[in-house]
C-alpha positions as CSV (number, residue, x, y, z in Angstrom):
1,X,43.6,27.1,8.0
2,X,40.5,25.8,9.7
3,X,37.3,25.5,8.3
4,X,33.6,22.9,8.7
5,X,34.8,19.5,8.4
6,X,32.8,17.1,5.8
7,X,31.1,15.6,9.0
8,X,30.1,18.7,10.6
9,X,27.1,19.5,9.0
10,X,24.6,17.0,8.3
11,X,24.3,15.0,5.0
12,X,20.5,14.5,4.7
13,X,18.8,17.1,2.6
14,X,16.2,19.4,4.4
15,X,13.4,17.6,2.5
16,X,14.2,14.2,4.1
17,X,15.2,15.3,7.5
18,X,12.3,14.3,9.5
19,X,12.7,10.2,8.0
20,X,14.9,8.3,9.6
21,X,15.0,4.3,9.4
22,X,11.1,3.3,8.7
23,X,9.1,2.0,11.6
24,X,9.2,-1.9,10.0
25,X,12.6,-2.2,9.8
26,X,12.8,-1.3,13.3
27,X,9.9,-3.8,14.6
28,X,11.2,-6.5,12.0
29,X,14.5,-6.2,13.8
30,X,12.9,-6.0,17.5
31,X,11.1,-9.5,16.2
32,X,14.5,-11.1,15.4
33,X,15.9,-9.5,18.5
34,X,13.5,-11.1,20.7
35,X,11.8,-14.0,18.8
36,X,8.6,-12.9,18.6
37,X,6.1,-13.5,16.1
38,X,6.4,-10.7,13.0
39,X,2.5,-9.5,12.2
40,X,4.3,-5.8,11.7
41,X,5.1,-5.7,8.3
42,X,2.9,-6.9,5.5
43,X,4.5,-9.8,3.7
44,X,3.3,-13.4,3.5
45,X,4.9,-16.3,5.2
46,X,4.6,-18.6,2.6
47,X,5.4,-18.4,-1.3
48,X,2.4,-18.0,-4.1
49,X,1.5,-20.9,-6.6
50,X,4.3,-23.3,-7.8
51,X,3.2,-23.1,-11.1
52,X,4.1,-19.0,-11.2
53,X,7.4,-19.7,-9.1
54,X,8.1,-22.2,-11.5
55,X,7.4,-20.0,-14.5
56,X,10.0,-17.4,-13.1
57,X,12.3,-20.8,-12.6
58,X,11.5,-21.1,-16.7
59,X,12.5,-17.9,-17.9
60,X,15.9,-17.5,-16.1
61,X,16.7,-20.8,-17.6
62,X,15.6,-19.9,-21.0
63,X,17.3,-16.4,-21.1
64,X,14.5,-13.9,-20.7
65,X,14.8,-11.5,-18.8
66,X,18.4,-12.0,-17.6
67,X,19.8,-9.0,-19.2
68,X,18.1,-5.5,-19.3
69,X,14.0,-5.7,-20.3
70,X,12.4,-2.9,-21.8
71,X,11.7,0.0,-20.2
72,X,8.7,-0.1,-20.1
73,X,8.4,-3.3,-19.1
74,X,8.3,-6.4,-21.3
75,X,5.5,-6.4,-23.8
76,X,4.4,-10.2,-22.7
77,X,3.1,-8.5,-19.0
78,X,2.0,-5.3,-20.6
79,X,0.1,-6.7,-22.7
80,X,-1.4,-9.1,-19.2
81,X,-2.1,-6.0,-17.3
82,X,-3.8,-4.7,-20.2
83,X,-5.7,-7.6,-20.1
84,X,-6.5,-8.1,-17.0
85,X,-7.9,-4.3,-16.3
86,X,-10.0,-5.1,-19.4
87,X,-11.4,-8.1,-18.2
88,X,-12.2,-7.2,-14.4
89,X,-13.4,-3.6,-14.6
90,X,-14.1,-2.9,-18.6
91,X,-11.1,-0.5,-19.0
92,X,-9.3,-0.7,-22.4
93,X,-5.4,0.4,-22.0
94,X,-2.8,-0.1,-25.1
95,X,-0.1,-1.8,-23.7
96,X,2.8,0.0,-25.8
97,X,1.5,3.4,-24.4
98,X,-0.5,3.0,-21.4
99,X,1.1,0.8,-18.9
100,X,4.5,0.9,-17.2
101,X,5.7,-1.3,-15.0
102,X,7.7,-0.7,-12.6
103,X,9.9,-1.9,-9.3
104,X,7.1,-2.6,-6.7
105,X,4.3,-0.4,-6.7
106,X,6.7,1.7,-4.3
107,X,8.6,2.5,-7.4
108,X,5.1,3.9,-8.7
109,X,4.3,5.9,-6.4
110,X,7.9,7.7,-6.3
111,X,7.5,7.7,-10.0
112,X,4.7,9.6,-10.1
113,X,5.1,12.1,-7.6
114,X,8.5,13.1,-9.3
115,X,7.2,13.5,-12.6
116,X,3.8,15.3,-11.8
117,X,4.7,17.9,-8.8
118,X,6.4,20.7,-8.8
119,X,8.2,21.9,-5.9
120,X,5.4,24.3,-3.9
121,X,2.6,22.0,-5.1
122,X,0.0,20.5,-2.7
123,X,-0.8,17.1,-2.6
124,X,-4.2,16.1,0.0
125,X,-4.0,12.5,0.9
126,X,-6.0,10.2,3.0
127,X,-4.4,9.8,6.4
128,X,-3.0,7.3,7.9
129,X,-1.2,7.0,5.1
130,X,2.2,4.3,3.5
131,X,4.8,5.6,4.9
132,X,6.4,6.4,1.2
133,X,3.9,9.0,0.4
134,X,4.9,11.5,2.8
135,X,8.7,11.0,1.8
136,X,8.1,10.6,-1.8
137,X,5.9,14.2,-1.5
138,X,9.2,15.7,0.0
139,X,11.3,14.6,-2.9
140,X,9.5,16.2,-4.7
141,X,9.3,19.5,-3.0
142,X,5.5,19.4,-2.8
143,X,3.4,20.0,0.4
144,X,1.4,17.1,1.7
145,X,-2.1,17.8,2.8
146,X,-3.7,15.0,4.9
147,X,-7.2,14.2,5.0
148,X,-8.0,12.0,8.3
149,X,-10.0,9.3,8.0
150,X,-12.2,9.0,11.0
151,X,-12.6,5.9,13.6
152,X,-16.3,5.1,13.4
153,X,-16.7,2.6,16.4
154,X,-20.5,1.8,15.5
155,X,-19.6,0.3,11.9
156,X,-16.2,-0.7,13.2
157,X,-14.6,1.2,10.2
158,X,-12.8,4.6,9.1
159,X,-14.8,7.2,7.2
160,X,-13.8,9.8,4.8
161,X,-15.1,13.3,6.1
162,X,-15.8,14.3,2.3
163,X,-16.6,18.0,3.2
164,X,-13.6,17.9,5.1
165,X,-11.7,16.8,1.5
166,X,-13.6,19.2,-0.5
167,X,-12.3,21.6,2.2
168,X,-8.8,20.6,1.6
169,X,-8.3,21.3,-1.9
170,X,-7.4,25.2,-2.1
171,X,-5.7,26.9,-5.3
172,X,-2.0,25.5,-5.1
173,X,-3.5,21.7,-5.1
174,X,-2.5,20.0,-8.4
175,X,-2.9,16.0,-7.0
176,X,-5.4,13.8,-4.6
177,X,-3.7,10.9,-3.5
178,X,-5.8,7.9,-2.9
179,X,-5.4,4.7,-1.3
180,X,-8.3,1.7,-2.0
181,X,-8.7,-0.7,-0.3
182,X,-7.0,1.5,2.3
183,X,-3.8,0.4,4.3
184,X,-3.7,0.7,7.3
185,X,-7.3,1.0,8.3
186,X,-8.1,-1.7,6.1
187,X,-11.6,0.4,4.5
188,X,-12.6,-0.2,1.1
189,X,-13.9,3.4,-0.5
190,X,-17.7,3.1,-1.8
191,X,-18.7,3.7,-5.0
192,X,-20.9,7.0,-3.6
193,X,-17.6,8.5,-2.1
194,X,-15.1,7.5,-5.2
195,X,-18.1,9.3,-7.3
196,X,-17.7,12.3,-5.1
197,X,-13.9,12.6,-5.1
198,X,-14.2,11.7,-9.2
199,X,-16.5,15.1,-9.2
200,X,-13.9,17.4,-6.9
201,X,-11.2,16.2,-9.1
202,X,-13.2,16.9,-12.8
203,X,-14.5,20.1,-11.1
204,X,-11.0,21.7,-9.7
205,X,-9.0,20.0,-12.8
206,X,-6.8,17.6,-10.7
207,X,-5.1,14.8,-11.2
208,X,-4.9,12.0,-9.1
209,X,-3.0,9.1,-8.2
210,X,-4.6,6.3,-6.8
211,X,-2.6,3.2,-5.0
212,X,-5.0,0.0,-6.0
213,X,-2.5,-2.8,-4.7
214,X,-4.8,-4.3,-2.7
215,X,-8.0,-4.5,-5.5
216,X,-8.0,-8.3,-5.0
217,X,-8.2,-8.7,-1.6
218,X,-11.4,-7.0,-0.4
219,X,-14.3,-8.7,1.9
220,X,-17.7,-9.0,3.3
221,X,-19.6,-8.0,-0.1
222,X,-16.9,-4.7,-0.2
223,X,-16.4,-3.5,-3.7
224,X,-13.3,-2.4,-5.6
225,X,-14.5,0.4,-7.9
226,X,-11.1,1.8,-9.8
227,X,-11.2,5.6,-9.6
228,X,-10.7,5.7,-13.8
229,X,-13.8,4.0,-14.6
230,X,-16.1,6.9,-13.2
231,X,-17.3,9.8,-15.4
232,X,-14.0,12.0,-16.6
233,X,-11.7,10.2,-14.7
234,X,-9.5,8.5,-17.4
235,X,-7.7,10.6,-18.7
236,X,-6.7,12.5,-14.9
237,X,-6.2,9.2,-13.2
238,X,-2.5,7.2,-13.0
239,X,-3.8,3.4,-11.2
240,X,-0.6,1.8,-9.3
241,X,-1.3,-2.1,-9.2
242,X,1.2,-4.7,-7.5
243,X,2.3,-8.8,-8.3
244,X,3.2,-8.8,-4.6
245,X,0.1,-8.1,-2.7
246,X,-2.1,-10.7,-4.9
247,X,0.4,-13.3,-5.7
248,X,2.7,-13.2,-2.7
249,X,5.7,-12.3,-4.5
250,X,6.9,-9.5,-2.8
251,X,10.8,-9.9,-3.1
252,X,9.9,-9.9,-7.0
253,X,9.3,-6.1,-6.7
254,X,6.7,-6.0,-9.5
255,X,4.3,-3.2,-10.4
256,X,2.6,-0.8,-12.8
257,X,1.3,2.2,-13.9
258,X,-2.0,2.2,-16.2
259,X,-2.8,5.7,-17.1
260,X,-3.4,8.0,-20.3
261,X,-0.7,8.3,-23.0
262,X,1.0,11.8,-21.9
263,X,0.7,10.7,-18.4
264,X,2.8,7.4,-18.7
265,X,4.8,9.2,-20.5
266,X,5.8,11.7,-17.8
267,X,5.7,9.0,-15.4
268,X,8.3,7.1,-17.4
269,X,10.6,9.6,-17.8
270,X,10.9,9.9,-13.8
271,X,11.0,6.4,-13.7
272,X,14.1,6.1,-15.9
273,X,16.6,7.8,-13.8
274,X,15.4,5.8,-10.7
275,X,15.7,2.2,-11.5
276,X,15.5,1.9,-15.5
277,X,14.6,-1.3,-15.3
278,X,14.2,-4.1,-12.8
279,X,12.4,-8.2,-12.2
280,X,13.7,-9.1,-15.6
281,X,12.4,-13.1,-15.5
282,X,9.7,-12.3,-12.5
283,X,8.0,-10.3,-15.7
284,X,7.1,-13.3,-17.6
285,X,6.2,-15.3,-14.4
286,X,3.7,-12.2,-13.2
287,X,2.5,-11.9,-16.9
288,X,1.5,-15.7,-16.2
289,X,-0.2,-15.0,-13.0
290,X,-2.7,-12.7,-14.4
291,X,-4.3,-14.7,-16.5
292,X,-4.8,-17.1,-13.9
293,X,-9.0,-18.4,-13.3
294,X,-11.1,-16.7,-10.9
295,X,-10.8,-19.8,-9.2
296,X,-7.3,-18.5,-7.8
297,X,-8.3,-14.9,-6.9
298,X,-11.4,-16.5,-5.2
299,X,-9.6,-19.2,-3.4
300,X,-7.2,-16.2,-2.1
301,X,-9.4,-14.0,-0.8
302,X,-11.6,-16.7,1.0
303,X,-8.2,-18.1,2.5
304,X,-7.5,-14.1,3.7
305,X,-11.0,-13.5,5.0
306,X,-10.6,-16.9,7.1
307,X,-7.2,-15.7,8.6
308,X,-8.6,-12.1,8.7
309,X,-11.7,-13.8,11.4
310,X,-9.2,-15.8,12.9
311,X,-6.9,-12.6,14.4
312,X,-9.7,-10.6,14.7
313,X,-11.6,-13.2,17.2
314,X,-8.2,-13.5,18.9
315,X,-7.8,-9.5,19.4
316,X,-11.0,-9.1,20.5
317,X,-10.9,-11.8,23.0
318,X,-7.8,-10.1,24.4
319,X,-9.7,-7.0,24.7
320,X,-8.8,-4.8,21.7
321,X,-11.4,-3.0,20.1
322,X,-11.4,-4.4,16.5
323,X,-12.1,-2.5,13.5
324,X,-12.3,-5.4,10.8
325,X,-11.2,-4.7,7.7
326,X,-13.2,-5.1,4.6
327,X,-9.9,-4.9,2.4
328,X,-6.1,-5.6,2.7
329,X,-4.6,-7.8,5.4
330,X,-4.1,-6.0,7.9
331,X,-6.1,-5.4,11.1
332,X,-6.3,-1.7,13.1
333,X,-7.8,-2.0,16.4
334,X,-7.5,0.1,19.4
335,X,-5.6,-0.3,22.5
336,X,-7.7,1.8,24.7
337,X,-9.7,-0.9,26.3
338,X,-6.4,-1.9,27.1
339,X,-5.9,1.0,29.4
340,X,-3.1,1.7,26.9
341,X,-3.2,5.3,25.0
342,X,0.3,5.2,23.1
343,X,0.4,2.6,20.2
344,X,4.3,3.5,19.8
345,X,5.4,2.5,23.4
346,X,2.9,-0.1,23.4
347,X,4.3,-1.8,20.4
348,X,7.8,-1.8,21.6
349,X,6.9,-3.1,24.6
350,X,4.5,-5.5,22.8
351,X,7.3,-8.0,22.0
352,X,8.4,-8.4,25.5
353,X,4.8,-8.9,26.9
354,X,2.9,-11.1,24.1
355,X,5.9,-12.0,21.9
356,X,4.2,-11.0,18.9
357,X,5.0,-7.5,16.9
358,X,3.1,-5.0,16.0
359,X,2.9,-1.4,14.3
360,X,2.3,1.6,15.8
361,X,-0.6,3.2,13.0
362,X,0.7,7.3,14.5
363,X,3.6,6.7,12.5
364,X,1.4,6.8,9.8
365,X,-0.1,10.1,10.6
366,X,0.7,13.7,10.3
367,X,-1.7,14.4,13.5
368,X,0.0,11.5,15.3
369,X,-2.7,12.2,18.3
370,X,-5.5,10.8,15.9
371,X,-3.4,7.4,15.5
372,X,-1.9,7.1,19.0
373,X,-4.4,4.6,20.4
374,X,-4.1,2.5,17.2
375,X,-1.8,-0.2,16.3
376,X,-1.9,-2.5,12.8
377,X,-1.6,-6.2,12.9
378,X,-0.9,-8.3,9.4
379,X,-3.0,-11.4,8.9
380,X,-1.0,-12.8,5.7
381,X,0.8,-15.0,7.7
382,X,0.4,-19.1,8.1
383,X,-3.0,-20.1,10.2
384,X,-0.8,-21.5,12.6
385,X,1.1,-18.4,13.3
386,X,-1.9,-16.8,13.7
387,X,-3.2,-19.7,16.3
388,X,-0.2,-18.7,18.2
389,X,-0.2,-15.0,18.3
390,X,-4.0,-14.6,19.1
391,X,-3.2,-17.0,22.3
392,X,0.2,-14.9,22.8
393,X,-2.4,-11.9,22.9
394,X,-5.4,-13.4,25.2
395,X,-2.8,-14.6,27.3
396,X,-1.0,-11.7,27.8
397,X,-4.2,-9.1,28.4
398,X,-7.5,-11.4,28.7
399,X,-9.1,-10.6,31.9
């Protein structure tokens, strides 16, 4: 008898077909490959305060956290994040029923889109956009709908076409997707357009998930303006936070949900069956660093915005055009100046020519021709690696 073989067919599911390995485990392994300097993927060089390392150090030795936590998350950083969205933008959440936290704010995201879409859904989000967004959409059977944010040369920024979003939302959408401050592009939403996407949303009754990971690290007089504290918003709006961004922690995988009652809910119950719980003792330690002084978050975001100036100089100089963030820490600029036109072959050639890495920002579009000129450089890296890549780049494409 002969029949299909186990290995004749493939094994990925239909939804999932077109991901394959993400871009930044490729470049990370072209920069170990090659030695060149990593300014692909977005993690810090260097560890976050002692004194919240050494309160992780504290609670392994003193038993928390070592077996299972709560589900939830442990009431000691619930209770934090409670706090701490009290205290910086005036909203009041009960920590039993209101937060979640969860494994990285990747975790979230997945989270979410699980428990609110159902399969034939539409989902409109900003593009570029995280690479998980589009995969997590597909899990979920939904249909992404990007939204292109717009190169605007002049201001040296990306701009949200908001007839274009209006245009976008059509009878099947249940979900806006929004990312502020906004990675890759590195633009911080203003007030004026969170206020018009808060009225689409009230107006076609949709909710919205919005990824606020970056809400500390935001520049040049930029605002953070959480999407829940506008008019109607609250109860529609699930806010993904992250230790990792602010308190570089990122191996701790720690993140959260702060939403209404019946939407944590649902978020939790999707949330169950994917990790149940993780970051036992890094819990406590984040539940620490919240309630840090101003004086740290200052003191972080002026140490950012310095490295931020330093690449940017150093890019320009080597003839990129530079579109300088006012949030996150990473860097877009354009590679046409360079007489280059595709960001992909230019970043896996980019190694080999400047020793430094790079990603490719088409990678994060669905119209990859509107990110092909574009490539994303990371600044959250040591001042001296910096130093080195910007005089890797002059040297390898000043005129």
């Amino acid at each position: 008898m002969t029949g299909m073989t186990a290995t004749a067919r493939p094994f990925l599911n239909r939804r999932l077909a077109e991901f394959g390995t993400t871009v930044f485990a490729e470049m990370s392994a072209l920069a170990l490959r090659t030695g060149s300097l990593n300014l692909g993927q977005g993690f810090p060089d260097t560890d976050g305060p002692e004194e919240i390392r050494e309160a992780a150090v504290r609670a392994l030795r003193d038993g928390r956290g070592n077996q299972y936590p709560p589900g939830p998350g442990v009431p000691e950083l619930r209770t934090a994040i409670a706090e701490h969205q009290r205290r910086r933008y005036g909203l009041t959440f009960d920590p039993d029923t209101e937060v979640l936290v969860t494994a990285g704010a990747t975790e979230a995201i997945a989270a979410a889109l699980l428990a609110l879409l159902e399969p034939g859904d539409e989902v409109v989000a900003l593009e570029p956009y995280y690479d998980s967004y589009a995969a997590c959409i597909a899990m979920a059977g939904a249909t992404r709908v990007p939204v292109t944010l717009r190169p605007d040369p002049g201001q040296a920024r990306f701009r949200l076409d908001l007839d274009e979003l209006r245009d976008a939302v059509t009878d099947r959408t249940r979900l806006l997707l929004i990312n502020t401050p906004h990675n890759p592009t590195g633009t911080v939403l203003t007030r004026e357009e969170l206020t018009v996407i808060a009225e689409l949303a009230v107006e076609r009754d949709l909710l919205v998930v919005t990824d606020e990971v970056y809400e500390h690290l935001v520049f040049d007089g930029a605002e953070h303006v959480p999407l829940a504290t506008l008019p109607g918003m609250r109860d529609r709006t699930v806010t993904l936070g992250s230790a990792g961004k602010t308190f570089s922690f990122t191996g701790w995988k720690v993140g959260w949900v702060t939403a209404a009652p019946g939407l944590v809910a649902a978020v939790r119950s999707a949330k169950q069956y994917l990790t149940y719980v993780a970051s036992g003792p890094f819990q406590y330690a984040v539940a620490e660093a919240l309630a840090l002084p101003d004086t740290y978050f200052d003191a972080f975001r002026a140490d950012m915005l310095a490295k931020r100036d330093l690449l940017a100089a150093g890019l320009t100089e080597a003839g990129f055009t530079v579109y300088r963030p006012t949030g996150t820490y990473f860097i877009t600029a354009d590679i046409r100046p360079l007489g280059e036109t595709d960001g992909i072959a230019f970043c896996r050639a980019l190694p080999e020519r400047a020793g430094v890495v790079a990603i490719p920002n088409a990678v994060f579009y669905d119209h990859r021709e509107a990110g092909a000129p574009f490539v994303r450089f990371a600044f959250c890296k040591r001042t001296e690696v910096l130093a080195d890549a910007a005089e890797r780049l002059r040297g390898a494409f000043a005129r």
